[in-house]
BADOKOL-333598 format. One line per 10 residues: number of its first residue (from 0); their letters; for each residue x, y, z of N, C-alpha, C. Coordinates in nm, 3 decimals, padded with zeros to 5 digits. Layout:
BEGIN
NUM	A	X,Y,Z,X,Y,Z,X,Y,Z | ...
END
This chain:
BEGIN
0	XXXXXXXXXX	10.767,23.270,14.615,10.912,23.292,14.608,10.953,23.406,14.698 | 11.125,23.412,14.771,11.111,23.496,14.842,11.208,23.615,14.778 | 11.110,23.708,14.775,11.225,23.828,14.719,11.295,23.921,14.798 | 11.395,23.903,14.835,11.484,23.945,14.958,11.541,24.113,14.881 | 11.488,24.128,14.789,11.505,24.295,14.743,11.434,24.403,14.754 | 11.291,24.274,14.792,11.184,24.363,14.844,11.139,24.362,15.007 | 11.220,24.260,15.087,11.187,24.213,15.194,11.207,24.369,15.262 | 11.256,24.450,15.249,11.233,24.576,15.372,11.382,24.532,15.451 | 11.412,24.661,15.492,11.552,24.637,15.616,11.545,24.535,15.715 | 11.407,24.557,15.733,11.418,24.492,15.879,11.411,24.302,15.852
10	XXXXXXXXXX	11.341,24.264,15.767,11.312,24.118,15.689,11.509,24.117,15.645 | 11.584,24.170,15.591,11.721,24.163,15.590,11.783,24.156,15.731 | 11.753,24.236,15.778,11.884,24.177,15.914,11.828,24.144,16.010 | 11.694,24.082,15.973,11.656,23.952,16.102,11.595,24.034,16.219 | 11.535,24.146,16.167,11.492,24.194,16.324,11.569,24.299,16.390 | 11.694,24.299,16.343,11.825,24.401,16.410,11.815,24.504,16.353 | 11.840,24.574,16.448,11.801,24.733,16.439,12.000,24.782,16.448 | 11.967,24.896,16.404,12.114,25.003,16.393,12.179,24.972,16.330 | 12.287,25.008,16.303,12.407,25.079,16.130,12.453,24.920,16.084 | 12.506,24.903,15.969,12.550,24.813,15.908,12.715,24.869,15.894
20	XXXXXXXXXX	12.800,24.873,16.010,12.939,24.932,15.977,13.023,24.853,15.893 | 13.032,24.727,15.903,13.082,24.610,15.832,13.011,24.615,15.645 | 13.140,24.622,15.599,13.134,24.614,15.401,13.061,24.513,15.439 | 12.962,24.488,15.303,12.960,24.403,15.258,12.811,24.295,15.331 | 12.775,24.334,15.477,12.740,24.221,15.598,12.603,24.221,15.556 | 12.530,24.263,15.461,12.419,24.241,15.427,12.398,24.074,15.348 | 12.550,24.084,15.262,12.546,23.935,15.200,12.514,23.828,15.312 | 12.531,23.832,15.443,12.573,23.794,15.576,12.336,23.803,15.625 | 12.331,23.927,15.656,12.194,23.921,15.678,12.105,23.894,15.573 | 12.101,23.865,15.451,12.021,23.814,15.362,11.975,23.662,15.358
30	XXXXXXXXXX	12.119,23.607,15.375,12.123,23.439,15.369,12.054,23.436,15.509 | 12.059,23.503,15.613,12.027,23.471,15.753,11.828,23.482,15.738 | 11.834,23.576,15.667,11.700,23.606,15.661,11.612,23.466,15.596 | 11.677,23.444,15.509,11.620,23.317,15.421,11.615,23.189,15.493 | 11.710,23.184,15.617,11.719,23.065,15.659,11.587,23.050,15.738 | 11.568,23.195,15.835,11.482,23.216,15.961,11.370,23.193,15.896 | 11.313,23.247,15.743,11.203,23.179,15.705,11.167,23.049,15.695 | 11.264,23.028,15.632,11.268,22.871,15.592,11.242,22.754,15.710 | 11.288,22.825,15.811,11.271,22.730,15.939,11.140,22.755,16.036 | 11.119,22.879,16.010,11.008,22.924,16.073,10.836,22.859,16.014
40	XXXXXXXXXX	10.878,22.801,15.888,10.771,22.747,15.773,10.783,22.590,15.831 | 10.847,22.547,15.888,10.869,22.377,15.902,10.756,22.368,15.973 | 10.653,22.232,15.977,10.562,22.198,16.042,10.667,22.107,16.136 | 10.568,22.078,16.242,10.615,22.012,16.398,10.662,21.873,16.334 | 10.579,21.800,16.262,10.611,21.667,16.198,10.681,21.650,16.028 | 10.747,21.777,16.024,10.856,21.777,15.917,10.992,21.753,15.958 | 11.000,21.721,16.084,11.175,21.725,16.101,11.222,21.633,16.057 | 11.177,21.499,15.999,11.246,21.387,16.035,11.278,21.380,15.857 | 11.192,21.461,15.758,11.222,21.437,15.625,11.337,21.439,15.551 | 11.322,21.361,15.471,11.517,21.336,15.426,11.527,21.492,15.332
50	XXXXXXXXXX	11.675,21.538,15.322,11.700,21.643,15.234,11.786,21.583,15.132 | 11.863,21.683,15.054,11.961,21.695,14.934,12.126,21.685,15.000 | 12.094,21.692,15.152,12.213,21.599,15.211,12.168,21.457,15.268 | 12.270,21.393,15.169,12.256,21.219,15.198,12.244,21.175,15.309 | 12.134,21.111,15.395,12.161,21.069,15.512,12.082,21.141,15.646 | 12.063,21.276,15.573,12.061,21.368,15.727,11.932,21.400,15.673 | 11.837,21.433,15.781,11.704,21.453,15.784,11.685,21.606,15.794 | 11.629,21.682,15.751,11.566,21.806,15.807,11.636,21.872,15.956 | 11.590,21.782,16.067,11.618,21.856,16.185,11.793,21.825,16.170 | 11.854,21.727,16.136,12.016,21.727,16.148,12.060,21.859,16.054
60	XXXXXXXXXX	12.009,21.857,15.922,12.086,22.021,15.825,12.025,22.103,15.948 | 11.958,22.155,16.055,11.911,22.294,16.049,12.059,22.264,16.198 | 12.036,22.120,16.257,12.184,22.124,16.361,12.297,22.180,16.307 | 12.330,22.083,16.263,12.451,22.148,16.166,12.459,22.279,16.106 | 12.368,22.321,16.055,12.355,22.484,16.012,12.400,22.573,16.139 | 12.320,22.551,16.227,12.349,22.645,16.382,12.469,22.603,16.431 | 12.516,22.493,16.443,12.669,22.482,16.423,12.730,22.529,16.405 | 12.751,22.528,16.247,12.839,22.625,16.142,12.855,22.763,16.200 | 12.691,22.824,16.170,12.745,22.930,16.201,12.754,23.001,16.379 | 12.741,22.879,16.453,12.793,22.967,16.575,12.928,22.931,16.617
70	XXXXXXXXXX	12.999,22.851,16.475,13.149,22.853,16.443,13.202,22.986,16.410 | 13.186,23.044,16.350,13.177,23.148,16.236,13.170,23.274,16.321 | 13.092,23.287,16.415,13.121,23.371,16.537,13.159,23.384,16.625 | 13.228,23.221,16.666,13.279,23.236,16.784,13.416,23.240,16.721 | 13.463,23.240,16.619,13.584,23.212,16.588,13.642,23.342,16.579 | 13.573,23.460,16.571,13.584,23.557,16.594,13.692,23.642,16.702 | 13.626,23.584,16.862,13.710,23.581,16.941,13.781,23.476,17.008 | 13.799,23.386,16.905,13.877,23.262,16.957,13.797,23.139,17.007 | 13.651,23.188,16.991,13.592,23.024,17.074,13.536,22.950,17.029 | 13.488,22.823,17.042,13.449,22.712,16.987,13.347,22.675,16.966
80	XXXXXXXXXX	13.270,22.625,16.890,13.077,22.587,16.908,13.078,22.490,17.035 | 12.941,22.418,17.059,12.938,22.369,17.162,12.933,22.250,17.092 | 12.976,22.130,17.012,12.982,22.051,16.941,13.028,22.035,16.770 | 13.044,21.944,16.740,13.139,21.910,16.597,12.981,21.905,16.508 | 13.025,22.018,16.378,12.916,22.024,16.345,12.853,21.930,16.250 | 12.995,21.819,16.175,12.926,21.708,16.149,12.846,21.576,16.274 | 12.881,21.613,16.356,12.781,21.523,16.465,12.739,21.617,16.554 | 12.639,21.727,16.493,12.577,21.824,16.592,12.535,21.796,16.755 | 12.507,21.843,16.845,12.407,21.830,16.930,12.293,21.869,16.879 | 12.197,21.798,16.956,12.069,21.841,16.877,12.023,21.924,17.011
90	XXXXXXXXXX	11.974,22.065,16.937,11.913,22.202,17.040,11.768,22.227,16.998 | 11.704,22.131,16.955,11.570,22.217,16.898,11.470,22.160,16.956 | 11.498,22.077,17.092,11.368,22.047,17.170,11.254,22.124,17.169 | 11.315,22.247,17.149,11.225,22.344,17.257,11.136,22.438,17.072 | 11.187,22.527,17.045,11.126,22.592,16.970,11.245,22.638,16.823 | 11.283,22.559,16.736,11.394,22.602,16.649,11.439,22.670,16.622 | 11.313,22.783,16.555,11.342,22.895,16.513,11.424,23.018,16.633 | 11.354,22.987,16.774,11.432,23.074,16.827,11.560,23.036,16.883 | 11.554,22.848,16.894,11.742,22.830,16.947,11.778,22.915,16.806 | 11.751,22.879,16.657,11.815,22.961,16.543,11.857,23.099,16.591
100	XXXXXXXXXX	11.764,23.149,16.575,11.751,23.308,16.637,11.898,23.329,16.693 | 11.908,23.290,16.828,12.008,23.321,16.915,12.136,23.306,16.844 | 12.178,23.223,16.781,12.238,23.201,16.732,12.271,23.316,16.633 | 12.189,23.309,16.516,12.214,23.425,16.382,12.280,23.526,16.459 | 12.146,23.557,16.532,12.146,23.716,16.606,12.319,23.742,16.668 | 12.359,23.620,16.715,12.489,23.650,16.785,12.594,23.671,16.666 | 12.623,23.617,16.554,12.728,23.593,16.494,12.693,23.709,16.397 | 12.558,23.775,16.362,12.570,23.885,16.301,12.604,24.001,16.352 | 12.631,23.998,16.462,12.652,24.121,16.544,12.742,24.123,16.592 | 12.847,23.982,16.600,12.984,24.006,16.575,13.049,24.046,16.448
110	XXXXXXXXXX	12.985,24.020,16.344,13.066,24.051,16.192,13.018,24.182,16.204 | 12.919,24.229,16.267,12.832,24.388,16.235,12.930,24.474,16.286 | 13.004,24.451,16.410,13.055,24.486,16.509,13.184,24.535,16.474 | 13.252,24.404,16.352,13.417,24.470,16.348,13.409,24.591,16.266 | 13.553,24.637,16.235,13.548,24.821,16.245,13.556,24.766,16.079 | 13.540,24.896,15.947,13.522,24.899,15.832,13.644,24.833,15.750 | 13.789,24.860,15.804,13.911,24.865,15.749,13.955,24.728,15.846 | 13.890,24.619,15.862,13.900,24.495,15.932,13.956,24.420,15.799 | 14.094,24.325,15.775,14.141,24.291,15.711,14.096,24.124,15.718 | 14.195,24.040,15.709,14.199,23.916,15.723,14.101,23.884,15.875
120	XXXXXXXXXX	14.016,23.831,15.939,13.953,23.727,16.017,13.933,23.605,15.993 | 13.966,23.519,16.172,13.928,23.425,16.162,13.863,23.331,16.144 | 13.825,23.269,16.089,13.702,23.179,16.017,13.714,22.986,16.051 | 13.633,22.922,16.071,13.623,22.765,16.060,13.690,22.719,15.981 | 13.718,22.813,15.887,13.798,22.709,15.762,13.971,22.804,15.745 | 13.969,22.879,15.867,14.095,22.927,15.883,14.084,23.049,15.834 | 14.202,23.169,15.884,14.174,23.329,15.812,14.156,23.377,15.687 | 14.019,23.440,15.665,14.013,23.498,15.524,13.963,23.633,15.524 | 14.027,23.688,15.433,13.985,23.794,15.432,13.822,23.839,15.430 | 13.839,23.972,15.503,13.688,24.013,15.558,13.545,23.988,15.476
130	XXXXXXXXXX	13.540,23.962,15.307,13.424,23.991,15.268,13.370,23.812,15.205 | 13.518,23.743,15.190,13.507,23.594,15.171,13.477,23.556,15.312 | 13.549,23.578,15.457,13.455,23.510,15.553,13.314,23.586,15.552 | 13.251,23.662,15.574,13.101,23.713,15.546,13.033,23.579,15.408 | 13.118,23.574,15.315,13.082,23.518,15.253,13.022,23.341,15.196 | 13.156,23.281,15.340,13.150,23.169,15.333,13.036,23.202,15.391 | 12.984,23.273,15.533,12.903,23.275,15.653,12.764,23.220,15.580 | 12.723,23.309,15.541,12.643,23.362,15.414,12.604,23.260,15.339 | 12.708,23.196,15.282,12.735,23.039,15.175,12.639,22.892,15.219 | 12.671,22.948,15.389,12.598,22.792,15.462,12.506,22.823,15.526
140	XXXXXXXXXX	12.458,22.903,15.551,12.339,22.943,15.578,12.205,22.968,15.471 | 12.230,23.027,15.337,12.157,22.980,15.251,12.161,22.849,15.191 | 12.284,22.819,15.178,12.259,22.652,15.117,12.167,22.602,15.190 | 12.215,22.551,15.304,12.127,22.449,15.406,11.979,22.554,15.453 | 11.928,22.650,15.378,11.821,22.680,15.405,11.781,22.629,15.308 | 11.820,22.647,15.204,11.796,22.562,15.042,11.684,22.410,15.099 | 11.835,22.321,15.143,11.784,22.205,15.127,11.643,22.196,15.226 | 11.658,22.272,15.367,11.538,22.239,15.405,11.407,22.279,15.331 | 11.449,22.400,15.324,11.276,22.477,15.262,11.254,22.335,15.107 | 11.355,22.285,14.987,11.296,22.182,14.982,11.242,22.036,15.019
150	XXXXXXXXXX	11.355,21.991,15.122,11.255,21.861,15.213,11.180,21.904,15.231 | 11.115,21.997,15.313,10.964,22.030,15.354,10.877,22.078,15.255 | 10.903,22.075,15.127,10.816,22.108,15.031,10.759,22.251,15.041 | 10.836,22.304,15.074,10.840,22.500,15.084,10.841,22.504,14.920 | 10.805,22.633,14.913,10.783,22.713,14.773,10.914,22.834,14.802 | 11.005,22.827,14.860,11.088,22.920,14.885,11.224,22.923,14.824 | 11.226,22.979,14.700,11.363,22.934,14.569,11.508,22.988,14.684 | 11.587,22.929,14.642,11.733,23.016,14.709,11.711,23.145,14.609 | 11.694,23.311,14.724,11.663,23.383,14.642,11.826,23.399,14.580 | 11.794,23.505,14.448,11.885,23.476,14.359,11.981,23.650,14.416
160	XXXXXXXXXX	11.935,23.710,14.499,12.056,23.828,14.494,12.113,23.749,14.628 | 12.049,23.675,14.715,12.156,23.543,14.811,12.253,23.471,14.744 | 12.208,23.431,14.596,12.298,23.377,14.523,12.450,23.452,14.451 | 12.405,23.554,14.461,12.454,23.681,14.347,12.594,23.732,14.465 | 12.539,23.741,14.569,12.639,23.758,14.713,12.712,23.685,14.751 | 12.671,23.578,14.739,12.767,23.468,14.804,12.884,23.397,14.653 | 12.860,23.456,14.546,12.911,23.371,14.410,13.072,23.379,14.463 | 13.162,23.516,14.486,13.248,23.517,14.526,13.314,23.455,14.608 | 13.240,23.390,14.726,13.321,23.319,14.835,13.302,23.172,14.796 | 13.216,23.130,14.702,13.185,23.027,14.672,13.320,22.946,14.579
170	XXXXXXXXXX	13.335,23.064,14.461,13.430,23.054,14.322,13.564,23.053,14.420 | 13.615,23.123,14.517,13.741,23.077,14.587,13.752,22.969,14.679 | 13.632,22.912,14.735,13.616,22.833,14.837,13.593,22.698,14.809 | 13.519,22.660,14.739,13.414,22.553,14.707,13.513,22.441,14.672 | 13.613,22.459,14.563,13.667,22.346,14.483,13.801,22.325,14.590 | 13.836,22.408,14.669,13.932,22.363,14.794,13.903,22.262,14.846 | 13.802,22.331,14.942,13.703,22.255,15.039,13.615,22.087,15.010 | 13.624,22.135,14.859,13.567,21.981,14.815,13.665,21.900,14.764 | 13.798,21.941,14.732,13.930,21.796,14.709,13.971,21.837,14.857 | 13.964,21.883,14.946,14.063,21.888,15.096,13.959,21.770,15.161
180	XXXXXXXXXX	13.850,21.818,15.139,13.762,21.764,15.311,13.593,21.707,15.263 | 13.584,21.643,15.110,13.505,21.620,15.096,13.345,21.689,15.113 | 13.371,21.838,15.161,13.219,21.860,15.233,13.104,21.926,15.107 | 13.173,21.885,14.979,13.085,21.927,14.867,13.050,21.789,14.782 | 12.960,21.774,14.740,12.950,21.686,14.580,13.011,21.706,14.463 | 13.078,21.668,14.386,13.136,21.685,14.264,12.993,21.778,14.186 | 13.050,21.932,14.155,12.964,22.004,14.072,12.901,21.911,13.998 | 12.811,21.984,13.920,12.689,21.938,13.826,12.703,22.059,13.717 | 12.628,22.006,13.624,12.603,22.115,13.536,12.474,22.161,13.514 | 12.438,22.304,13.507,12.341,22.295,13.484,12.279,22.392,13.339
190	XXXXXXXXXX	12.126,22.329,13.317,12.103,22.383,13.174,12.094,22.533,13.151 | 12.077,22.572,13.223,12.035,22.752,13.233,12.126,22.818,13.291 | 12.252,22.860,13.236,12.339,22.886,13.349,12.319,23.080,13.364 | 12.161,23.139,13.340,12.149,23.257,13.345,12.061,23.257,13.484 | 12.018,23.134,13.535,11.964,23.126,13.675,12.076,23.086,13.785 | 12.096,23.233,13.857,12.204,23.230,13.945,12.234,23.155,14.022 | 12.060,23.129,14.082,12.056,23.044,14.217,12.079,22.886,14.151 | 12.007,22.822,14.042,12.078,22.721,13.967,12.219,22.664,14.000 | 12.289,22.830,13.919,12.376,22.767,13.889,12.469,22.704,13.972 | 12.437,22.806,14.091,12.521,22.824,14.228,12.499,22.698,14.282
200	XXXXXXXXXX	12.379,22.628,14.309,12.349,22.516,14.404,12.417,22.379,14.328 | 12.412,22.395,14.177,12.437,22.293,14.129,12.637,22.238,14.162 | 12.703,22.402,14.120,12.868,22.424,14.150,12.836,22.376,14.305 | 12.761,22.365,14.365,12.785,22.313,14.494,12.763,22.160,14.546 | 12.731,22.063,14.430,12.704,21.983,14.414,12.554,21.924,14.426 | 12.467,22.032,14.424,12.321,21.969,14.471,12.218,22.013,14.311 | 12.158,21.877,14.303,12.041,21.892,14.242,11.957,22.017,14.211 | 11.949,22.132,14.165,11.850,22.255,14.152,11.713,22.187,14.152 | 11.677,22.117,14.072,11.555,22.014,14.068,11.495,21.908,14.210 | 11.574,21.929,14.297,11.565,21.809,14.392,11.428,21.828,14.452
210	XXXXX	11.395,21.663,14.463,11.248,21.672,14.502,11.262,21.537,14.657 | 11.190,21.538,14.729,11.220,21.431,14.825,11.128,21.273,14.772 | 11.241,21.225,14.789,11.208,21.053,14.751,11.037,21.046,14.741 | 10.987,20.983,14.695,10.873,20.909,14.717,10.827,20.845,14.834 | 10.748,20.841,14.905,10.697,20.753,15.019,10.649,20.622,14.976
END
């Protein structure tokens, strides 16, 4: 299991060195941290395995993930990903973890970057205030680390202070986003609602239990 309380500074912000000026942007480097494991653990002949999103295999969630969030940073100063992140381009010919890399690395160091008393920013899903966008950021980057680390049969739980960070942007975001634009499952319930990460994945419509189909 990964305990991101014990991971050390540097296992939190991915390698990046200097100040955290931005409230809050750790919720932001934690989920990032979890993802870079999670992807960094995939064997060469795991991409093609189905996940806890219907349809899409392993290598499509980690497209779409880098998507998202090089939405999330470019939206920052106005610019666009290089494709629609429900029909990603696919960038991971080469080595994943580091197209990932480039990516994280950029969009955390734009949120790192704005000044403390930074109000409302722009976000993919339109302006929100500073600690809900960190938060959505945060939101899709651990989820969809979620589902991969389980297609690939990782031992890597969504850690639960990832869960504990992101609850806020989730509880304002989630039930919008899922009667506007479909991009959630109708919640679930789940039995333990004292397991954060549970409870969180389930309000997001996914299985806590999910295991990949049978062969």
């Amino acid at each position: 299991m990964v305990d991101s309380a014990a991971a050390g500074d540097e296992a939190v912000t991915g390698g990046r060195t200097g100040g955290a000026g931005t409230p809050g942007i750790e919720v932001l480097t934690r989920a990032h941290a979890y993802l870079r494991e999670v992807v960094a653990a995939v064997g060469d002949d795991q991409w093609g395995a189905a996940t806890p999103c219907e349809a899409w295999t392993a290598r499509q969630v980690l497209n779409h993930a880098r998507i998202d969030q090089q939405g999330y940073g470019l939206a920052l100063t106005g610019g666009r990903p290089d494709s629609d992140p429900f029909h990603p381009a696919d960038a991971l010919d080469g080595d994943p973890a580091a197209e990932l890399a480039k990516v994280l690395d950029a969009v955390a160091g734009a949120y790192d970057g704005l000044p403390a008393d930074t109000g409302q920013v722009p976000t993919p899903l339109g302006p929100l205030p500073l600690p809900l966008a960190i938060g959505a950021a945060a939101m899709d980057a651990a989820v969809h680390a979620w589902d991969i680390a389980v297609a690939t049969g990782q031992d890597r739980p969504l850690p639960a202070e990832a869960a504990e960070g992101i609850g806020p942007a989730a509880e304002h975001l989630v039930d919008r986003l899922r009667d506007s634009f479909k991009v959630f499952a109708p919640a679930r319930e789940t039995p333990d609602d004292h397991d954060r990460s549970a409870t969180l994945l389930a309000f997001l419509g996914r299985d806590p239990h999910w295991s990949p189909p049978a062969s």
